[in-house]
C-alpha positions as CSV (number, residue, x, y, z in Angstrom):
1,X,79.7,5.5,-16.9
2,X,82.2,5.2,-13.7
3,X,84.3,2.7,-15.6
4,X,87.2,2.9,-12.6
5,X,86.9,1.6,-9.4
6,X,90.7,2.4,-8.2
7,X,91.7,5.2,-6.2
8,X,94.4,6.2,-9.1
9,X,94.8,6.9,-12.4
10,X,95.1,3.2,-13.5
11,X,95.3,1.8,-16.9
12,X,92.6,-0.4,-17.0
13,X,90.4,3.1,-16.8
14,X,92.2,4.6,-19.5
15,X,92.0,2.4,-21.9
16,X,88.3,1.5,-21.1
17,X,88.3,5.4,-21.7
18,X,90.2,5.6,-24.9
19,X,88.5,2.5,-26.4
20,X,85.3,1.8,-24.9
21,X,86.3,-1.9,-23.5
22,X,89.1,-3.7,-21.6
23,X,92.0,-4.8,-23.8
24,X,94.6,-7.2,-22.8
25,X,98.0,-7.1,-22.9
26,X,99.7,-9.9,-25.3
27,X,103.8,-10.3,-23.8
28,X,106.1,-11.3,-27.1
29,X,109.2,-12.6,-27.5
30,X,111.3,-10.4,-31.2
31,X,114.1,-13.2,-30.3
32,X,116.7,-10.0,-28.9
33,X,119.6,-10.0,-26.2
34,X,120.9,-6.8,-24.4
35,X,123.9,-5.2,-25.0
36,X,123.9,-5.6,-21.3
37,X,124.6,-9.1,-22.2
38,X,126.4,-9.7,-25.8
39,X,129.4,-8.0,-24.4
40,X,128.7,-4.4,-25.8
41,X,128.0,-3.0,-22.0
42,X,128.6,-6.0,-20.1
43,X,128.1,-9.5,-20.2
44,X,126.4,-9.9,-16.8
45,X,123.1,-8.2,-17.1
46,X,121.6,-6.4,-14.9
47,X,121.8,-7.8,-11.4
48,X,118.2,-8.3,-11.1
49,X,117.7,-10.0,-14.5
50,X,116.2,-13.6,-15.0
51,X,117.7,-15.8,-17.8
52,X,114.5,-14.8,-19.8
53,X,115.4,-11.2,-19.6
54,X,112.4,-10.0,-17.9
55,X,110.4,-12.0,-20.1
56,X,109.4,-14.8,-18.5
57,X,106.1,-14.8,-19.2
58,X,106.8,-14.2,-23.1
59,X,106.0,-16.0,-26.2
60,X,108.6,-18.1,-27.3
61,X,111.5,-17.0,-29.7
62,X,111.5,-19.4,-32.6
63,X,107.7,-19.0,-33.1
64,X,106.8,-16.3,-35.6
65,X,105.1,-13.0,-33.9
66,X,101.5,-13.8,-35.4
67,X,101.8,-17.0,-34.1
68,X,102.5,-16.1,-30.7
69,X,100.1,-13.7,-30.2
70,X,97.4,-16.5,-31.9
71,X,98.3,-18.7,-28.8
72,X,98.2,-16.0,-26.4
73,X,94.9,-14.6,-27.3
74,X,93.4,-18.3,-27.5
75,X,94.5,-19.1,-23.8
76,X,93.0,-15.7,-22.6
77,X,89.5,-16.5,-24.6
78,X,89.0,-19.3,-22.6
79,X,88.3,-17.1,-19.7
80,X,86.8,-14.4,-21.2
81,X,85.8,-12.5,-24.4
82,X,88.3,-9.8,-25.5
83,X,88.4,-8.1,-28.5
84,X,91.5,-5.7,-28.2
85,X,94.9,-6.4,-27.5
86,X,98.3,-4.8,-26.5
87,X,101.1,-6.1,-28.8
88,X,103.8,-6.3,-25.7
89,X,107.1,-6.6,-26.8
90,X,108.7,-7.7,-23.5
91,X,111.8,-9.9,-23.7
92,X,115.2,-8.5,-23.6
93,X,116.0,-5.1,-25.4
94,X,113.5,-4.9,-28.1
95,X,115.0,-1.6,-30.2
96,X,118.5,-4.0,-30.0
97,X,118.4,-5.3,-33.2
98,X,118.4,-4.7,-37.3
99,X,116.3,-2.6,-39.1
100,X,114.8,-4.9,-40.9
101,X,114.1,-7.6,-38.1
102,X,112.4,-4.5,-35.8
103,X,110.1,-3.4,-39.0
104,X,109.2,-7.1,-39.6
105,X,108.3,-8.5,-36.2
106,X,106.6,-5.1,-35.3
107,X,104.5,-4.6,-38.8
108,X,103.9,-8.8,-38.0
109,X,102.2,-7.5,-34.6
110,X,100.3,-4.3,-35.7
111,X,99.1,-6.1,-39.0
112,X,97.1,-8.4,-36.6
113,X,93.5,-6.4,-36.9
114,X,93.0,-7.2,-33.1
115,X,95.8,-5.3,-31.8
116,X,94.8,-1.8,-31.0
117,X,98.6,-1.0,-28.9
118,X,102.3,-1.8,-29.9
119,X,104.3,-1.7,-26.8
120,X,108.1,-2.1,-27.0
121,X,110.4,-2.5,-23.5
122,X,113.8,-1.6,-24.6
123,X,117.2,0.7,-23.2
124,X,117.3,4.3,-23.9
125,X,120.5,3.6,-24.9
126,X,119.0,1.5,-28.1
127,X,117.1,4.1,-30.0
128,X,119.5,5.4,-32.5
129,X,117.7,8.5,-34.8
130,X,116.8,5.6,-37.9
131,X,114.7,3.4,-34.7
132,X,113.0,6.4,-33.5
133,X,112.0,7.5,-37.2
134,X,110.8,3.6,-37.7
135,X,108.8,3.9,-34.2
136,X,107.5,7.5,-35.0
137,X,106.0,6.1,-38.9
138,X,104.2,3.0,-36.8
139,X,102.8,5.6,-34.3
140,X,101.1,6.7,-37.4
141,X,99.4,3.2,-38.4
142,X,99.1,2.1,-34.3
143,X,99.5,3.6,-30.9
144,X,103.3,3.2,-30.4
145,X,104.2,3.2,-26.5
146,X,108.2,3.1,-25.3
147,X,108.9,1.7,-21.8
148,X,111.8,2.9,-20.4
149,X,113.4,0.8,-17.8
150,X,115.3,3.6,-15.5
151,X,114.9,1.6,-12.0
152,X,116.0,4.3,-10.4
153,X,117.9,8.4,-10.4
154,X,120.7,7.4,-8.1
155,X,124.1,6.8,-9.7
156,X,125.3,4.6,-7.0
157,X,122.4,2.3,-6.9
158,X,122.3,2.6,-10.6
159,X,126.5,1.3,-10.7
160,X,125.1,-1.3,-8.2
161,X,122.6,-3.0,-10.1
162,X,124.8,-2.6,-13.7
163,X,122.2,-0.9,-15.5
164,X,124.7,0.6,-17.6
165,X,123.5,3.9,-19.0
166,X,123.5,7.5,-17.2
167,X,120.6,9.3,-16.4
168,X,121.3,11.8,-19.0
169,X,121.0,9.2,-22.0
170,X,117.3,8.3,-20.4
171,X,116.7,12.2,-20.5
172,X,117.3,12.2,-24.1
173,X,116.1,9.0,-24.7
174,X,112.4,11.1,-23.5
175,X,113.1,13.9,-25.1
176,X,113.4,12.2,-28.8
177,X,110.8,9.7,-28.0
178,X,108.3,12.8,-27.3
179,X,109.6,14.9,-29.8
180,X,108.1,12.3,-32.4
181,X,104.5,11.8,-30.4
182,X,105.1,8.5,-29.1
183,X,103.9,7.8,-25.3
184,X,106.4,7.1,-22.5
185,X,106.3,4.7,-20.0
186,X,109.3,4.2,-16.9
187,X,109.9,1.4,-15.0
188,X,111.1,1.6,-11.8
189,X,112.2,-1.1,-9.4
190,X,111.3,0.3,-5.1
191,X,113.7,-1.5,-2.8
192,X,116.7,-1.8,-4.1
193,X,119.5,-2.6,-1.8
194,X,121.0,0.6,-0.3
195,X,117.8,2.7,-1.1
196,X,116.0,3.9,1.7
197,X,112.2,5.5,1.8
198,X,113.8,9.4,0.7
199,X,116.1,8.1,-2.5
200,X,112.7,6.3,-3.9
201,X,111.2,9.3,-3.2
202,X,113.6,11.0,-5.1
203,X,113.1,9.0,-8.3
204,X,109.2,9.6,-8.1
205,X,109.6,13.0,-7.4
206,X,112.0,13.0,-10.2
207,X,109.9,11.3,-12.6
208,X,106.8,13.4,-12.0
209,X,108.8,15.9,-13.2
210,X,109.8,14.3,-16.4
211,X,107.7,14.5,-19.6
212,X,106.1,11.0,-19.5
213,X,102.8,9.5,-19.9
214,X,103.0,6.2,-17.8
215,X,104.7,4.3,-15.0
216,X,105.3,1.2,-13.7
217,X,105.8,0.7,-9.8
218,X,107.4,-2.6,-9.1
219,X,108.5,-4.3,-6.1
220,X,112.3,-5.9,-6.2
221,X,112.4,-9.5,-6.8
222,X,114.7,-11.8,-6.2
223,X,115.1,-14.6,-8.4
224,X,117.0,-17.6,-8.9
225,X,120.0,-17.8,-11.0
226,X,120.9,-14.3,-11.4
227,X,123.7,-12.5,-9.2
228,X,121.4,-10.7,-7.2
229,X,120.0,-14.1,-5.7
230,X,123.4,-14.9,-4.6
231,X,124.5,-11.4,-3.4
232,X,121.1,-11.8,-1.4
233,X,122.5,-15.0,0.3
234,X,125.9,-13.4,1.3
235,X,124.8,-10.1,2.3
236,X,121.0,-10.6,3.2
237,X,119.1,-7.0,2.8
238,X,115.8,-6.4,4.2
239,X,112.7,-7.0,2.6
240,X,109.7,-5.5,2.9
241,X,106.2,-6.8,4.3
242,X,103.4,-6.0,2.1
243,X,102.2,-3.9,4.9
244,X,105.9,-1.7,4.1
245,X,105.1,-1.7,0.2
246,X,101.7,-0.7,0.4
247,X,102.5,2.1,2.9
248,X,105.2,3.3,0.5
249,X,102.8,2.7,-3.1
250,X,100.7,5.2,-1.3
251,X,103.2,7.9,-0.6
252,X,104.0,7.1,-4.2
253,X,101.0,7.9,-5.8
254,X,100.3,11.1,-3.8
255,X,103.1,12.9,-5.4
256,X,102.6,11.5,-9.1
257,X,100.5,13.4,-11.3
258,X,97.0,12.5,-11.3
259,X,97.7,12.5,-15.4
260,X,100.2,9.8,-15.0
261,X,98.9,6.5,-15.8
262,X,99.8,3.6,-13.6
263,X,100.6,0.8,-15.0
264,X,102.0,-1.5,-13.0
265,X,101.8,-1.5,-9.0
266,X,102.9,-5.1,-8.2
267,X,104.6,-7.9,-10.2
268,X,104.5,-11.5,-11.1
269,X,107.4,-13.1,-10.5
270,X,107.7,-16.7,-11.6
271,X,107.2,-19.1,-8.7
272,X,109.3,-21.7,-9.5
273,X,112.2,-18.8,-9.2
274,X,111.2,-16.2,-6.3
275,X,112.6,-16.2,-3.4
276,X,111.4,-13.2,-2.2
277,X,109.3,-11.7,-1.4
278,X,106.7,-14.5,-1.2
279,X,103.8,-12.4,-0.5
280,X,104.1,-11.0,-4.1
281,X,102.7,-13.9,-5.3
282,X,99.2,-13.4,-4.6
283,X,98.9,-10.0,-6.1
284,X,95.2,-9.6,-5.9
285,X,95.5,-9.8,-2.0
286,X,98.5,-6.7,-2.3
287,X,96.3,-5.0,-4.1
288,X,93.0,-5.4,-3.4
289,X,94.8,-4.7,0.2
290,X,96.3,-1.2,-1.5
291,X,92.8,0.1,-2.6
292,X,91.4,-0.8,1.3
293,X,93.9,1.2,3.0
294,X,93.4,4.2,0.5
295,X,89.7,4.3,0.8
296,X,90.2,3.7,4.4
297,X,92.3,6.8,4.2
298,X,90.5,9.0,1.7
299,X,93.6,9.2,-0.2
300,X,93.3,9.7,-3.9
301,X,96.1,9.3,-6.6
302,X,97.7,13.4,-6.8
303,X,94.6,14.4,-4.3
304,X,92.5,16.1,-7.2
305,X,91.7,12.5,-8.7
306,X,88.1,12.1,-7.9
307,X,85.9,9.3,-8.2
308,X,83.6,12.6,-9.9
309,X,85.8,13.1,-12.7
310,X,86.2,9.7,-13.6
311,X,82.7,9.6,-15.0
């Protein structure tokens, strides 16, 4: 069966191919901060960075893990029947804590017979050698996937938005997480301030060199109450149309590997905060708009990505 529809190597196909069925991602809150934030970096945060730490759509903190994913999975029943889930560990730094609080709220999720994925967003500056040995022994029980959030290769950009770790601690970062057989996954932010079409290039070209097994593609937002909303106002930079992004997602996906998964190509960023770009928030119009103009095209994800070999 042709389970894929899209002219890339997207995750909805991959899991339909590793597991038979859609499954559906479950975003939870471990209750973490950022060293980015407690004063151990910085206290700022990254520039970008909502109040809810890129979480905005998470569970809340002071409910227990089970219980958060119980809500979650009830509000998506109501629109459909699902039967697999993605344990999504999305607020904050979620390696940036104990031991013992990392093992409890991540045995809590993968304990849940439903949950077929545990999937933890943290820094690669947070996975000391006793976290990656505690990630590697729940790879054994669950699929264990790491997402990386490098934004981007260049240093200066990098100072810019105070992500706070070289590139050099993400290559290790990799290097352990793979040594150990869990699955990578990068996010990267296209259209920062001060990066043109060639240095986003650069950090695809760069990360389809890399030794990683997923990616996220996401379009800069800019949100109320952080410092990049107010940097906006005094130094307005451009932002792209959706024509711009799509035009660019397409270059992107013609140099990635075809055995790259994508998993993210657009975002959601919280309407009662975005202030732009607006177009982002009807993101089945950017991408159902993305597939047109590859078709339209004839361009496939790495060009050796057929609809033939996804059956």
């Amino acid at each position: 069966m042709n389970w894929n529809d899209k002219p890339y190597h997207s995750l909805d196909y991959e899991l339909k191919k590793r597991y038979g069925e859609k499954i559906y991602r479950l975003s939870l809150n471990g209750g973490m901060t950022c060293p980015n934030r407690d004063g151990k970096i910085s206290t700022g945060g990254c520039i970008f960075c909502s109040a809810g730490g890129s979480g905005d759509f998470a569970g809340k903190a002071d409910q227990p893990i089970v219980r958060q994913i119980e809500v979650q999975k009830a509000m998506i029943r109501l629109k459909r029947p699902v039967s697999k889930y993605i344990a999504y560990f999305q607020a904050y730094t979620n390696t940036y804590a104990s031991l013992d609080h990392l093992e409890h709220i991540f045995m809590e999720a993968i304990s849940v017979p439903e949950i077929a994925i545990l999937s933890i967003a943290t820094r690669p500056d947070c996975l000391d050698k006793q976290v990656l040995d505690l990630l590697a022994r729940l790879n054994r029980m669950k699929p264990v996937w790491v997402e990386l959030g490098l934004q981007t290769i260049h240093k200066d950009t990098a100072e810019f938005i105070r992500r706070g770790y070289s590139l050099s601690c993400f290559e290790e970062a990799v290097r352990q997480l793979r040594s150990r057989g869990l699955e990578v996954i990068v996010h990267t932010i296209l259209f920062l301030p001060g990066e043109d079409e060639t240095k986003m290039l650069q950090t695809v070209d760069y990360l389809n060199r890399q030794d990683i097994q997923g990616i996220k593609l996401q379009l800069l937002h800019v949100l109320e109450n952080t410092d990049l909303a107010g940097y906006y106002r005094e130094h307005p930079f451009p932002i792209p149309t959706m024509d711009e992004y799509i035009s660019l997602l397409i270059q992107c996906l013609e140099r990635l590997s075809p055995d790259i998964v994508i998993h993210r190509l657009t975002g959601d960023g919280p309407r009662d905060l975005l202030i732009a770009p607006l177009w982002t928030t009807h993101k089945r119009t950017v991408l159902n708009s993305l597939h047109q103009k590859m078709r339209a095209q004839n361009t496939w994800q790495g060009r050796c990505f057929t609809v033939e070999n996804l059956n």
